[in-house]
C-alpha positions as a Markdown table, in Angstrom:
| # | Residue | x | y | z |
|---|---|---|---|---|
| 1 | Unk | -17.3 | 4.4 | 10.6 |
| 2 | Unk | -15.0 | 1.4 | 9.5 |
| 3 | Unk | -10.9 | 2.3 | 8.6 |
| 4 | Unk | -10.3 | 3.0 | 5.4 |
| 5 | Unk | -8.6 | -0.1 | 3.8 |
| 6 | Unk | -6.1 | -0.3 | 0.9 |
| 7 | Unk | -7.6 | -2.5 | -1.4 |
| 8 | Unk | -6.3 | -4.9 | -4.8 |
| 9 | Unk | -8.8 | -5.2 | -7.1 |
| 10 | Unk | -8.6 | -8.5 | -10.0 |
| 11 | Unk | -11.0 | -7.8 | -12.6 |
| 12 | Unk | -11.1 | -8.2 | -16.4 |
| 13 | Unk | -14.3 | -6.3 | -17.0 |
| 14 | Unk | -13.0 | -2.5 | -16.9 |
| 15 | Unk | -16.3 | -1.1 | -16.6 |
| 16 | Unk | -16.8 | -3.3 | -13.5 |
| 17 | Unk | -13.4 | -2.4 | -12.0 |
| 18 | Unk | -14.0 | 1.0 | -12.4 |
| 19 | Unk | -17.3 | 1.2 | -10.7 |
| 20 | Unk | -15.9 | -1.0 | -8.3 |
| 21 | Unk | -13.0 | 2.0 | -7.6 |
| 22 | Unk | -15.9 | 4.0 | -7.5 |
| 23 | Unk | -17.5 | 2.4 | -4.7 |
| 24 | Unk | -14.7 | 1.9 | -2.6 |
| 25 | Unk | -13.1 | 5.5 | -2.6 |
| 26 | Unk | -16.7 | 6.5 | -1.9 |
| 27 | Unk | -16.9 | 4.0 | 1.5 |
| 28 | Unk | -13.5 | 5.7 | 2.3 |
| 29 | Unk | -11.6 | 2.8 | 1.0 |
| 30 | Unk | -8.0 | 3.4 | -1.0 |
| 31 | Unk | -7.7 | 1.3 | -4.1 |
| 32 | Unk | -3.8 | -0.1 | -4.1 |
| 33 | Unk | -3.8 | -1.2 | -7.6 |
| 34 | Unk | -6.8 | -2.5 | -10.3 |
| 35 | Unk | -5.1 | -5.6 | -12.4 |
| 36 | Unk | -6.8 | -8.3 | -14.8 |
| 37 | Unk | -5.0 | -11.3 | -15.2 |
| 38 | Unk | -3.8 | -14.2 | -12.8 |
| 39 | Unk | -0.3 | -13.5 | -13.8 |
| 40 | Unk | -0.2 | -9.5 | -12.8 |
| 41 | Unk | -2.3 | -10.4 | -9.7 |
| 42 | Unk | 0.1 | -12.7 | -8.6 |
| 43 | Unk | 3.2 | -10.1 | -9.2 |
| 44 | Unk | 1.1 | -7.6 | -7.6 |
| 45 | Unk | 0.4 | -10.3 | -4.4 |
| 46 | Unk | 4.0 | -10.7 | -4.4 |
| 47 | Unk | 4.8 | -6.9 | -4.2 |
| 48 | Unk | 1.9 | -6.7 | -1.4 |
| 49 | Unk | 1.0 | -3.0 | -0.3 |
| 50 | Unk | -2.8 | -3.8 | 0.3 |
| 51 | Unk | -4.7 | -5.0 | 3.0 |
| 52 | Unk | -7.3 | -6.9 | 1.6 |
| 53 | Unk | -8.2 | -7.8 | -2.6 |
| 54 | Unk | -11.1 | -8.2 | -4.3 |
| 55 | Unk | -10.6 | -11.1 | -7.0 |
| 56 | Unk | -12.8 | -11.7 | -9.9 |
| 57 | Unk | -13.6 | -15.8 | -10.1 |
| 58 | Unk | -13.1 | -16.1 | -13.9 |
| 59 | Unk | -10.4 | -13.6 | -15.1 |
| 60 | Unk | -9.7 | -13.2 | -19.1 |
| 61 | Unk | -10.7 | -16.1 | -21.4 |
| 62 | Unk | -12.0 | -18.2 | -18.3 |
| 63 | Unk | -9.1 | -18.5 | -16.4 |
| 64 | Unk | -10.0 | -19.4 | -12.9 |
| 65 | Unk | -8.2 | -17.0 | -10.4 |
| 66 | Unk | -7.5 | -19.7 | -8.1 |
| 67 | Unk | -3.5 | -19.8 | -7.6 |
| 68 | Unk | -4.4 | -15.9 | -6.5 |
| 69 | Unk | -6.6 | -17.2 | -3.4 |
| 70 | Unk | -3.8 | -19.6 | -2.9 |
| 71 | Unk | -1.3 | -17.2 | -2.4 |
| 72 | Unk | -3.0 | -14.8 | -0.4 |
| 73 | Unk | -4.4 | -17.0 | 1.9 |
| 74 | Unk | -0.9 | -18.4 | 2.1 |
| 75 | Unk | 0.1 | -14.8 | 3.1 |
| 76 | Unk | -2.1 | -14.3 | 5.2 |
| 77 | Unk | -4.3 | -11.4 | 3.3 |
| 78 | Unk | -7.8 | -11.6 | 3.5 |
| 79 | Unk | -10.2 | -11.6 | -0.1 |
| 80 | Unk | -13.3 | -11.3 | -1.2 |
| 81 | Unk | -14.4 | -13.6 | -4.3 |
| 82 | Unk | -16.4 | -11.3 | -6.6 |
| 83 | Unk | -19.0 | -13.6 | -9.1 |
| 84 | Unk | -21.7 | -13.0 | -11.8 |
| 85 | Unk | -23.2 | -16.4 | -11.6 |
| 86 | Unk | -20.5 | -19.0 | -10.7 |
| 87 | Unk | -21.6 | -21.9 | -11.0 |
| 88 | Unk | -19.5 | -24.9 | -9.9 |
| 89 | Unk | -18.1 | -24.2 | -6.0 |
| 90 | Unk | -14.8 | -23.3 | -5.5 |
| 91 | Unk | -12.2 | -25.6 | -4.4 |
| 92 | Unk | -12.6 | -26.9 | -1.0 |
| 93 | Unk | -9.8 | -24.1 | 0.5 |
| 94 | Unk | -12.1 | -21.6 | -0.4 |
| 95 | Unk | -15.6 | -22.6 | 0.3 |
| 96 | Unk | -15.7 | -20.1 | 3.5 |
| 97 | Unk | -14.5 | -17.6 | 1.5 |
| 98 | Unk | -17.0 | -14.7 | 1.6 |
| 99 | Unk | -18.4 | -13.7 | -1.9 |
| 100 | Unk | -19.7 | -10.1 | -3.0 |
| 101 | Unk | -22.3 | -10.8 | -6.5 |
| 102 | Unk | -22.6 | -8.8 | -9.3 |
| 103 | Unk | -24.0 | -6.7 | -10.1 |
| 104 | Unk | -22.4 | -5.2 | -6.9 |
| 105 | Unk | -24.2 | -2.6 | -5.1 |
| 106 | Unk | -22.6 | 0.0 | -2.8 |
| 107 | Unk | -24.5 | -1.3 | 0.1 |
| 108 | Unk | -22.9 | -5.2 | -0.4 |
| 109 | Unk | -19.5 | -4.3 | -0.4 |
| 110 | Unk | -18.7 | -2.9 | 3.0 |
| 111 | Unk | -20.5 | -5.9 | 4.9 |
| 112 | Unk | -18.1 | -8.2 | 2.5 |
| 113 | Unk | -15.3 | -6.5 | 3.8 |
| 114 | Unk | -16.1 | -7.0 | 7.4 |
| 115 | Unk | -16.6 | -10.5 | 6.3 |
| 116 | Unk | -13.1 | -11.3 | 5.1 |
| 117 | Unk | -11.5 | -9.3 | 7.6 |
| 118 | Unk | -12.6 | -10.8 | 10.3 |
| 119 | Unk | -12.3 | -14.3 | 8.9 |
| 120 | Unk | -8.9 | -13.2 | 8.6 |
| 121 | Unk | -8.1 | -12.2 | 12.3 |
């Protein structure tokens, strides 16, 4: 049984992030906070209070959510990029980054976890 983690969540589609809450209280996960734009994740990064996030690739109107993997890799947080069918790679600071695809299942997100954790360490 893995350690419940306290998890950010950056997702525009509100359907998705709440079947992505679904999924994680359900692995035994805690979901620190559920935001939808570059600009709240960031304030949110800042704030910390999470061990790992979860971050959308396009956010509202196409806006890449790039700056957010910048900073948290510059604080040292681990993430997970979340994508329905991105198509051009991600900047070169990212490329190992690992990726959970939508449609997520249950059964994909607790592997990804591992994944950026121990990337992480």
């Amino acid at each position: 049984m893995t350690v419940g983690r306290n998890i950010l969540i950056v997702e525009d589609e509100p359907l998705i992030a709440m079947m992505l809450e679904d999924f994680l209280d359900s692995l035994g996960h805690h979901v620190a906070g559920t935001v939808d734009s570059v600009s709240e994740a960031l304030a949110k990064v800042e704030q910390g209070g999470f061990d790992i996030a979860i971050i959308d690739v396009h956010l509202k109107g196409g806006e890449p959510s790039w700056p957010v993997a910048d900073l948290l890799v510059a604080k040292g947080i681990p993430f997970i990029l979340a994508t329905g069918g991105h198509i051009e790679p991600p900047p070169a600071a990212h490329a190992n980054a690992p990726v959970l695809a939508k449609p997520f299942t249950i059964d994909a997100i607790e592997p990804a976890l591992a994944r950026a954790c121990a990337a992480a360490a």
